[in-house]
N, C-alpha and C positions, 0 to 999 in steps of 0.2 A: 119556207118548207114546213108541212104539217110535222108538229112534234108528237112520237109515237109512245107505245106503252114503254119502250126500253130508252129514250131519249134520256133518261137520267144518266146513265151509265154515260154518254159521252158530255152533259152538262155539270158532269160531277162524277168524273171519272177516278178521284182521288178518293171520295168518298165513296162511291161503288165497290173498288179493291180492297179498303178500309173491311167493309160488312161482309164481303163474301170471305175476308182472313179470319175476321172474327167469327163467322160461323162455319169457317173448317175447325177451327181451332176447341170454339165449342163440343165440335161433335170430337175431336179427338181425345180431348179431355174425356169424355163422356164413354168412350170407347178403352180409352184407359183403365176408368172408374169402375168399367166392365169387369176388367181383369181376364180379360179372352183375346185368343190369339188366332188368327187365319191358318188352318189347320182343315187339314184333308179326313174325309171319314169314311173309310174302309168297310163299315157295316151295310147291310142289306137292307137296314129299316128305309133307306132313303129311296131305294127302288124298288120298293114294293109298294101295290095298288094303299089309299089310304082307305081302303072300305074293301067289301066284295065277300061274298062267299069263298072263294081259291084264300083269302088271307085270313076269314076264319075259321078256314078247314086247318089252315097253317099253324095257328097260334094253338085249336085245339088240340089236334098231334103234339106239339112242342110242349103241352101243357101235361097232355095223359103219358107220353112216353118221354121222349128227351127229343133235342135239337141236334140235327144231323149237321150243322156247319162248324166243322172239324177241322183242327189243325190237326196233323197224322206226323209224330214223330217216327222215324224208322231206323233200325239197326239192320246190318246186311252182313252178312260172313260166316264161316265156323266158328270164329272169337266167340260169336252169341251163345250158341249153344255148350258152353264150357259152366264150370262152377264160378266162376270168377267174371261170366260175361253176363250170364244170369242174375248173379245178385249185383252187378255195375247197374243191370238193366232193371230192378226191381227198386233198387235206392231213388233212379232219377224218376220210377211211377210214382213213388212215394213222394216225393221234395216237389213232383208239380202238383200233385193232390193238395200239399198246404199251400201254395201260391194263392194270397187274396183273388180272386172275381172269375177262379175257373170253379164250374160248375159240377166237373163227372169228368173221372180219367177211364178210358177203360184200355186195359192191358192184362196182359198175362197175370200183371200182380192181383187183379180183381177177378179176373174168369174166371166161373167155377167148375171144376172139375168133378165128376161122382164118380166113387169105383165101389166095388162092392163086394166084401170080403166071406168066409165062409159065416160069422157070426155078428157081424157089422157093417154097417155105409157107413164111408166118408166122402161129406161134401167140404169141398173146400178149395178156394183160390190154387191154380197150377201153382203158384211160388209160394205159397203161404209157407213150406219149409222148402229150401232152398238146396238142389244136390249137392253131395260133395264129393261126386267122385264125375269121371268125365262121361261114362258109361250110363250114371244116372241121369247127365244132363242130358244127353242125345239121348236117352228114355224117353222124357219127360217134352221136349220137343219134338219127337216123332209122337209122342201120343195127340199133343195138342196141333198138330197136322191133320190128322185122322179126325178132330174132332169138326162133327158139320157146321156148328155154332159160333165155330170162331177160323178154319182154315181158310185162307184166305181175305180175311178181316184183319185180325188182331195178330196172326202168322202167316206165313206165307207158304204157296202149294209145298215146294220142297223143305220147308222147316229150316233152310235158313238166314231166316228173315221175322224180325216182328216189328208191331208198332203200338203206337202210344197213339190212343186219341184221344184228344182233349177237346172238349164243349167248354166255352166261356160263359160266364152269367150275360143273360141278353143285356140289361142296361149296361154295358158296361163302354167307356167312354173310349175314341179315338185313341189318342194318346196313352190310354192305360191298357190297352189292349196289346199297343204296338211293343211297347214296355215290355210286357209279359211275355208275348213271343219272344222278345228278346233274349230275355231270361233263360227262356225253357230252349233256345236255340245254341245259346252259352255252357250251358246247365249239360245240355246232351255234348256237346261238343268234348267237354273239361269229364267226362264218365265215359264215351265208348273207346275212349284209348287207341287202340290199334284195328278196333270195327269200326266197319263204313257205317255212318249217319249220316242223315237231312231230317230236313223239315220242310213238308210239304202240304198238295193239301189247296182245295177249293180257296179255303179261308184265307191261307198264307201267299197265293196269288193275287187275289183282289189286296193284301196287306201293301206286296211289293208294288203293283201297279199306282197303289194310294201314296208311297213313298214317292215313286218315279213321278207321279203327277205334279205335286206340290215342288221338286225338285228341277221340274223341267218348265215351270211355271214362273218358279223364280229366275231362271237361267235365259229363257227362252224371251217370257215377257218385256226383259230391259233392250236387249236383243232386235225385238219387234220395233220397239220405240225407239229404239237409234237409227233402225233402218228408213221408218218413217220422217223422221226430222231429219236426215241426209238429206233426203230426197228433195224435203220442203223446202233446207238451205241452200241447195242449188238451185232448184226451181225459184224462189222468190228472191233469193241471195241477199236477203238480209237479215238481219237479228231476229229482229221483231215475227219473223217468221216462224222460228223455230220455236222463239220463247212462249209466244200469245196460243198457241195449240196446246202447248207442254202446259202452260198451266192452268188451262181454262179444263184441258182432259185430265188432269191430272189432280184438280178440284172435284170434277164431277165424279171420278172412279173414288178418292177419300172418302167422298160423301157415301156414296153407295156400297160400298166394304166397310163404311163404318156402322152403317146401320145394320148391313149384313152382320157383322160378326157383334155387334153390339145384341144384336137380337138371338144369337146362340146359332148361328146357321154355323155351317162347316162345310167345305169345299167335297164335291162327292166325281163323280166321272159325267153328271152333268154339269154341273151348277160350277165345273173347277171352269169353263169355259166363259166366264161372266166377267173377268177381266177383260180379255180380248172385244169382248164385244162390246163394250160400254165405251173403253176405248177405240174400238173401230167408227162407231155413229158419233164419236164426238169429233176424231180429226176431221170427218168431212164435214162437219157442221163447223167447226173452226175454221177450214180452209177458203169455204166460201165466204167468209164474212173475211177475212182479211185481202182475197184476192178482190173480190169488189172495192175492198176499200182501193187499193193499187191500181186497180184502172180510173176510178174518180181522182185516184189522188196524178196520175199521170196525164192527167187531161188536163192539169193546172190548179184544182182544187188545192185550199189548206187542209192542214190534217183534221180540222175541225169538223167542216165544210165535206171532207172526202169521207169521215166514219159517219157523218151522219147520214151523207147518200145511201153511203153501204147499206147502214141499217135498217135507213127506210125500205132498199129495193129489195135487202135479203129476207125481211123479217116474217112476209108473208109465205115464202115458198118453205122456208125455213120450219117454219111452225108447221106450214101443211104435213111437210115431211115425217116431222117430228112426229104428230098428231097418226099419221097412219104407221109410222113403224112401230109406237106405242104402243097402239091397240093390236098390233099385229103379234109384241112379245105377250102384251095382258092376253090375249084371247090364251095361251102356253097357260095361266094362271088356272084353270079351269080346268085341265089336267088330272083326272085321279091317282097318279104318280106324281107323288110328293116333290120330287126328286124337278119334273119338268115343271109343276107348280111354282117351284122356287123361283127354278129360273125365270120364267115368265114375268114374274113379278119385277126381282131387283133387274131385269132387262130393260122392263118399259121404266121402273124409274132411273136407273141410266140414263135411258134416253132421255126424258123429262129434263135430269141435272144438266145433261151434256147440252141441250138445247137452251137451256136458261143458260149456263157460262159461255154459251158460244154468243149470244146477246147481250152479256154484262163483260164480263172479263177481257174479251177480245178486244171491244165498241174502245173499251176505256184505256186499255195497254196501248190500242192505235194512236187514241188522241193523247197518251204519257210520251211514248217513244219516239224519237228523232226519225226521221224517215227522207229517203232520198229518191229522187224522182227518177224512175228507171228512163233509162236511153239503149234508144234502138229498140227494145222488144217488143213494145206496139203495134210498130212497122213488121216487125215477119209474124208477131199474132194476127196481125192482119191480112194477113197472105196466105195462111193456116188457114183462117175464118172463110176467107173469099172462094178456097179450094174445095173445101168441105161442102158450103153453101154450093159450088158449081158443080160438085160431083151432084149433092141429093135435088138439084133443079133438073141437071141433063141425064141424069140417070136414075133418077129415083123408081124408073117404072122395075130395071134391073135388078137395085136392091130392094122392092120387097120382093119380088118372084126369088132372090138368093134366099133370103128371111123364109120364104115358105118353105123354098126347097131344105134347108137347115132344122124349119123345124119339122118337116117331115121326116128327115135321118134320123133325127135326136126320138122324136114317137115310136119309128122303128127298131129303134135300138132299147128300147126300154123294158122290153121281152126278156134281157136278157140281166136284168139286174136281179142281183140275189137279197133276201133279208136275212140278216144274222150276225151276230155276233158271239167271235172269239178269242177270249182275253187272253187266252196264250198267245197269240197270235202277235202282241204287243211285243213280242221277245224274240230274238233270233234262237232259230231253231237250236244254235250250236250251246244257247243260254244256260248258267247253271240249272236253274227252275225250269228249264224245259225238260231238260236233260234226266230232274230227278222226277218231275211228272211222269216220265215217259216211262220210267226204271219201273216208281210206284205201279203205273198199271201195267206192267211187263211183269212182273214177279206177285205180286195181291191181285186180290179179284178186281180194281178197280179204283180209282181216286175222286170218284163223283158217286154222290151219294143219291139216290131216291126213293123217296115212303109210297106204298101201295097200300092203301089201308082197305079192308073190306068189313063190311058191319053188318048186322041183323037189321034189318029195316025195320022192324019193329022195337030195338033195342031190348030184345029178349035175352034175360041170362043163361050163361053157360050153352047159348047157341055153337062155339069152336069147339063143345066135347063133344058134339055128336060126330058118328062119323061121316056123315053128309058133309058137314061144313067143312070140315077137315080137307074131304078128297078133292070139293072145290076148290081150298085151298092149294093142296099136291097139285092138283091140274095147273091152276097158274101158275106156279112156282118150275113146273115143269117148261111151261109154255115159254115164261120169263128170262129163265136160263140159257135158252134155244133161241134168243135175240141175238145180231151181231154184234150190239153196244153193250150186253150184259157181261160182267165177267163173274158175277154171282149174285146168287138169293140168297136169303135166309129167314125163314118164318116160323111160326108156330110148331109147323108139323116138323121140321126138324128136331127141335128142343122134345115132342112130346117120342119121335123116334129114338131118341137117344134115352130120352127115359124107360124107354120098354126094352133096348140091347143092355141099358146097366138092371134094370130091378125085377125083368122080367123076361130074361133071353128064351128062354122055351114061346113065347109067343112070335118073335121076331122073324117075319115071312118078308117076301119080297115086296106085299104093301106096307109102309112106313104108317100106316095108318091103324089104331087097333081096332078089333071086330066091334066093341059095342062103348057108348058114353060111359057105361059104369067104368071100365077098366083106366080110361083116360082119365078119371076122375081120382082114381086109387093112384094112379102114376103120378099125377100131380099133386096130390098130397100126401103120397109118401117121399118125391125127391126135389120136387120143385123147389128152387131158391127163388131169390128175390132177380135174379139175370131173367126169368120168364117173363118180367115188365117190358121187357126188349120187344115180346110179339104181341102182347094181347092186354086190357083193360082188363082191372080184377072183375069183374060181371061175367068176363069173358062174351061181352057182346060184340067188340070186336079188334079186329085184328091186325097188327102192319107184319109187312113183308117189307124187307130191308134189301133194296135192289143196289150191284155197285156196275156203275156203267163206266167206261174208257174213252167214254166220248167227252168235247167240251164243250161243241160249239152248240149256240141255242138252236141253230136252224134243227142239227140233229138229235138233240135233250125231244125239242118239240115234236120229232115225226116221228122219237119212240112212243112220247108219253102219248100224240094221235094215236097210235097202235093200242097203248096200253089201255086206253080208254075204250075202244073199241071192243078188247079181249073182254073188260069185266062189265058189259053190256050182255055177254054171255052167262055168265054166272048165276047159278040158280036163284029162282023169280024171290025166294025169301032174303035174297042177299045183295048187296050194290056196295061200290067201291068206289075209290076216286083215288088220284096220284097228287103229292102236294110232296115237302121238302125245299129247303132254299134254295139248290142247286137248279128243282124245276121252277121254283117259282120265281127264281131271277130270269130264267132263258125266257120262261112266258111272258113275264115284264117287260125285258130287254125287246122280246121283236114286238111285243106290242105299242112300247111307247115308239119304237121305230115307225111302225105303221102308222099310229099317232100322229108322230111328226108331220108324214106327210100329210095326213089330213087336214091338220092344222094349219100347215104351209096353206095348202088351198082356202081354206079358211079367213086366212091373210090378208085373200087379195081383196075380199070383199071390199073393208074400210077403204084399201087403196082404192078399189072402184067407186067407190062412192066420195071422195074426197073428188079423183078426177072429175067424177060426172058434175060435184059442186063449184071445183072449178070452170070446167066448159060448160055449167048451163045444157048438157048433152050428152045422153049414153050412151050414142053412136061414139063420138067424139074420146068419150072414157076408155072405151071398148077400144079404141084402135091405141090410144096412150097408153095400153094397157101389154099389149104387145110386146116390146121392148124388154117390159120385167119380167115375161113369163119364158122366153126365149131363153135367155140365161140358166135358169131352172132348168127346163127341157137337156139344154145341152150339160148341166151336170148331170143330169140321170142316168143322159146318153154316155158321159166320160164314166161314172159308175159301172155300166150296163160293158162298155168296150174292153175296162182295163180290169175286170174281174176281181175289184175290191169289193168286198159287198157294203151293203144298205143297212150300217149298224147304229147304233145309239153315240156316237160320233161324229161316224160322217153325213148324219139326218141331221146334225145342227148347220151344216155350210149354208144349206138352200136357205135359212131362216136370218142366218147372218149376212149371209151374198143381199138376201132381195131386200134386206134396209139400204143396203147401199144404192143397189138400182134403181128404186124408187126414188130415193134422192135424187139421182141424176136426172132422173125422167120429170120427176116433178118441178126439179129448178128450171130444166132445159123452156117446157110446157106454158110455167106461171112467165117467163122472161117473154115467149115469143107473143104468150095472147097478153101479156102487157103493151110490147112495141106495137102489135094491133091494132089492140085499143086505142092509143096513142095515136093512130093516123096511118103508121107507116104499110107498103103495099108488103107482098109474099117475102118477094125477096130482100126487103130491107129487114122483116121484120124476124127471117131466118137470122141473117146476118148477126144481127141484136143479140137474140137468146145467143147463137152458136160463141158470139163472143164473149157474153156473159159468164158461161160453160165453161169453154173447154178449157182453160187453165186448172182450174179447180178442180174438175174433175180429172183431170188429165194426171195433175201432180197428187191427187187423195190414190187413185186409182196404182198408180206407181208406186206409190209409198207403201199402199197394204199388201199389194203380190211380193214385195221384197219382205215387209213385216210379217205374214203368213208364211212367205219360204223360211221363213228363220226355222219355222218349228220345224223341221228336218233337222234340227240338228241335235233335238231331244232323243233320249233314247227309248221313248215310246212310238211303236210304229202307228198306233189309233193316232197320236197328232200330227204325226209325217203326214198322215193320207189327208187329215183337217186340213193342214198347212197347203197342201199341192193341190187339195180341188180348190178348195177356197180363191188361193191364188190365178189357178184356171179360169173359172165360173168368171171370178172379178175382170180379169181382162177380157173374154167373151162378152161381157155387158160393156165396159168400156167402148169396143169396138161397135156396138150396136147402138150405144148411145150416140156415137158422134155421127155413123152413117143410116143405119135402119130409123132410128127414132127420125132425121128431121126428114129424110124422103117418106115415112109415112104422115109425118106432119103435113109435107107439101100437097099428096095424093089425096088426103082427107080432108084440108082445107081449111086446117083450125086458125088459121091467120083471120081466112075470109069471115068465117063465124065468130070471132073474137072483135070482129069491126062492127056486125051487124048485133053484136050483142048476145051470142048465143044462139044455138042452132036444134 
């Protein structure tokens, strides 16, 4: 027998396990050395475009005015508006003000107030003195109700309700972030005494979702892999079954989270999915190297003699596979979203590691471990094999006319899948966080934030005093308000409104607007505080509007800000505007990497196509192998499309994770039959062959991942329940296709006959 690139692993199989210990062991030291931990990260940097105009309209905003991703502490009751609930509520503005890496509190204790006395203004913070009588504090809280600038923001319509918003410093790291909410979650708790408080809040949802992630990953993962290794020990029922998967997958995931986190990556609502899947491509590449060894080895073969068959006959379908799901995660690498970029990468080297231990570790454990020659299961694999092979000989005309008719439902049905994602949606409705989301925008204007910014195209100063700009302004702000997702605006013209009711009441008409630039100009320099950074750049070239919408979900973030883009297309010819904010520019990220996704998917197949066509010598040939993988796809779309989950940045990873495994099937099934071909044998012998080859291996990979995927149903995030249950769908839909559609399209198209005559 020709000795191949991996034959060292079973000539020197002591020495093989020897080097790949020493270089787990390397890289763990080395990840040590690190001083970093596998740890989830909650921040937005990771899915956001790494370039674009939208990201540095973003960074600019964030830069001239402040960052709208907000944790929103809230007090709710009469308690609040007392002497004693006031300055409880004014101590804990203070104490998160000094908290290292927050950036800007703003609350009552900061708002400023102007009143204007017969011989004096006073500007100055609502709490800056503190009521003492109860009569003062419901003053003082019905005034700052009344105010346009902060009601419903910073208080709530009826006044009794405020909140705390806190902006973090942007570099500020996972773990010190989470800390600090903690704090300020402790902090409010141990001060509202007898008033209702939460914490809530865009920010504080992606926090808990970042916790639940990492939590259901450790829970769920081990989970996966017991359910996988049952499987195997029944299916193969022996040691070396369970053991030789466990640690060859179990090698390759070390390696590939070692460099991960050695390299400073952090676990995000992509890249937390890169376990599972490193794992997923490596038990099947496990499984088939050990199940070939079992049928060489039960045909009488020594173990020697039986791993080395194995190796020779798997190595090549093996690597093909390898080779096209590799390029299928690198092509994810290329990604303007950082977030899929990652993935892509430590995906396809997964795959790469999982492919090399499935050729060293296995080859070598086979020829370490004692091994007993199974009885009896040959004989009813043989009976399985014969049935299979006689269904796709005597009906194969049946099943592909089923296959068409299948994928024609599934085409049909794909009208009806929706894009978007809703991260509340992760939570049952009856959930704390649901519950104080729903309060927060039930009683405040809103708990999602978005910037309208409008500018002088020419960058001309003090363009916001004239009254032109202004009304344009009033117009949108009017128009904005009049959305069903708005529950409030707040811009320029309010701030410079209220400055004309406190320092110039005899002007104050039913336009919020004053008659001429001089006067806005005198407004603003005689009451203007430093809160006026809120609307406008000091040039006063241009200007945000502070929108708070009740919506979460992206599909609907996106068909306002489509609206909103629309309205300031409108705006006069010296003026233009754009909508940016993290809240919009995750929803726009989030369905575009979805869409993404799919592109990408399609993208996939090429290399796959192109491996087939290399292996058949035929793009006819490719094209009909090609079938099989793309059916499975179809029919999750179509399970998408039927059961009314949508098409979010979750459940767009299954088709990516599903079609490595298909492919695998398809391609071992493929390289088996045009090997026995080649080899001499006729149609039906040389079905036979691959089908036996196959269907163990697949049969028991395939069982072991729909029980490994159902596990995650039992995380308490609903995005990995829906992962776990199509995943597990899709996977058995291609199982089924593999054993009957794939060989009766094989038989119909001929690749036996072409594989004898050498390619077609």
């Amino acid at each position: 027998m020709t000795r191949g690139p991996f034959d060292f692993a079973v000539r020197r199989p002591g020495a093989t396990l020897a080097l790949v210990a020493l270089a787990v062991l390397a890289l763990l030291v080395h990840w040590a050395g690190a001083e970093r931990v596998l740890a989830v990260d909650p921040s937005i940097r990771a899915l956001l475009p790494r370039g674009g105009e939208e990201l540095a309209r973003f960074e600019d905003v964030r830069e001239r005015f402040s960052s709208d991703d907000l944790l929103l502490v809230t007090w709710l009751g009469d308690g609040l508006c007392t002497p004693a609930g006031l300055a409880a509520f004014k101590r804990l503005a203070r104490r998160i003000e000094r908290l290292p890496g927050v950036e800007q509190v703003d609350s009552l204790a900061r708002a400023v107030r102007t009143e204007v006395h017969a011989d004096f203004t006073v500007v100055e913070p609502y709490l800056a003195t503190l009521p003492t009588s109860a009569a003062a504090a419901r003053a003082l809280c019905a005034a700052a109700r009344q105010d346009p600038l902060h009601a419903g923001y910073l208080v709530s319509r009826d006044g009794r309700g405020a909140t705390i918003a806190v902006r973090f410093q942007p570099g500020l790291d996972a773990r010190t972030l989470i800390a600090r909410v903690r704090t300020i979650a402790a902090a409010s708790r141990a001060a509202a005494g007898d008033i209702e408080e939460f914490v809530s809040g865009p920010l504080y949802a992606r926090l808990e979702i970042s916790r639940l992630l990492l939590a259901d990953l450790y829970r769920v993962m081990p989970l996966a892999v017991a359910a996988t290794l049952v499987v195997v020990l029944f299916g193969l029922r022996s040691v070396r079954g369970v053991v030789l998967p466990l640690a060859a997958n179990g090698t390759a995931l070390l390696a590939v989270l070692g460099v991960f986190v050695a390299r400073g990556h952090t676990l995000n609502y992509v890249t937390v999915i890169l376990p599972p899947t490193v794992y997923v491509v490596g038990f099947a590449y496990a499984i088939h190297v050990v199940g070939d060894f079992d049928r060489h080895y039960a045909r009488g073969l020594e173990r020697l003699a039986a791993a080395r068959a194995a190796l020779a006959e798997v190595v090549v379908p093996l690597s093909l596979t390898a080779l096209t799901t590799a390029l299928g995660f690198a092509a994810l690498a290329l990604s303007p979203i950082e977030a899929i970029g990652v993935f892509g990468g430590y995906a396809a080297l997964g795959t790469a590691c999982a492919w090399a231990t499935a050729l060293t570790v296995v080859p070598a454990g086979l020829v370490l471990l004692p091994a007993r020659r199974p009885a009896g299961r040959p004989r009813a694999a043989a009976r399985r094999v014969a049935a299979l092979a006689a269904l796709a000989e005597r009906r194969g005309g049946r099943l592909v006319a089923a296959g068409a008719v299948l994928a024609a439902l599934c085409v049909a049905a794909l009208g009806r899948v929706e894009v978007g994602t809703d991260y509340l949606d992760n939570f049952a409705p009856d959930s704390e966080l649901r519950r104080d989301f729903d309060r927060l925008n039930a009683v405040f204007a809103g708990a999602v934030p978005l910037q309208v910014v409008v500018e002088s195209r020419d960058a001309r100063p003090d363009t916001f005093k004239s009254p032109r700009a202004l009304h344009a302004l009033d117009a949108l702000q009017r128009w904005l308000a009049a959305q069903p997702e708005v529950g409030g605006v707040y811009s320029l013209v309010d701030y410079v409104a209220e400055l004309e009711r406190v320092l110039a009441p005899e002007l104050v008409d039913a336009d919020p607007v004053p008659a001429d630039a001089a006067t806005v100009d005198h407004l603003v320099l005689l009451g203007a505080s430093e809160d006026i950074r809120r609307f406008t750049d000091a040039a006063f070239a241009r200007s945000l509007l502070q929108v708070r919408v009740r919506r979460v979900a992206s599909a609907e973030l996106n068909a306002l800000a489509d609206r909103i883009e629309q309205r300031l297309a409108a705006l006069p010819p010296e003026l233009r505007g754009y909508v940016t904010g993290s809240s919009y520019l995750i929803a726009r990220t989030l369905d575009d990497v979805t869409r993404g996704q799919v592109t990408s998917l399609a993208a996939a197949l090429l290399p796959i196509f192109l491996v087939l066509a290399a292996l058949f010598r035929s793009l006819r040939l490719a094209l009909v192998a090609l079938v099989p993988n793309v059916l499975p796809i179809l029919a999750f779309f179509a399970a998408l499309g039927l059961s009314g989950v949508t098409l979010n940045l979750t459940t767009s990873l299954v088709a990516s994770a599903v079609l490595g495994i298909a492919v695998d099937d398809s391609i071992h099934f493929f390289a088996r039959l045009r090997a026995a071909a080649a080899a001499g044998a006729d149609e039906a012998a040389a079905l036979r062959a691959a089908l036996t080859a196959v269907l163990r291996p697949v049969t028991l990979t395939t069982l072991g991942l729909v029980l490994g995927f159902a596990t995650l149903v039992s995380g308490e995030l609903r995005s990995q329940a829906d992962f776990g249950l199509l995943a597990a769908f899709t996977l058995a839909v291609a199982w089924v296709l593999d054993l009957t559609l794939t060989p009766a399209l094989a038989g119909r198209a001929g690749v036996a006959r072409a594989a004898r005559r050498g390619g077609a």
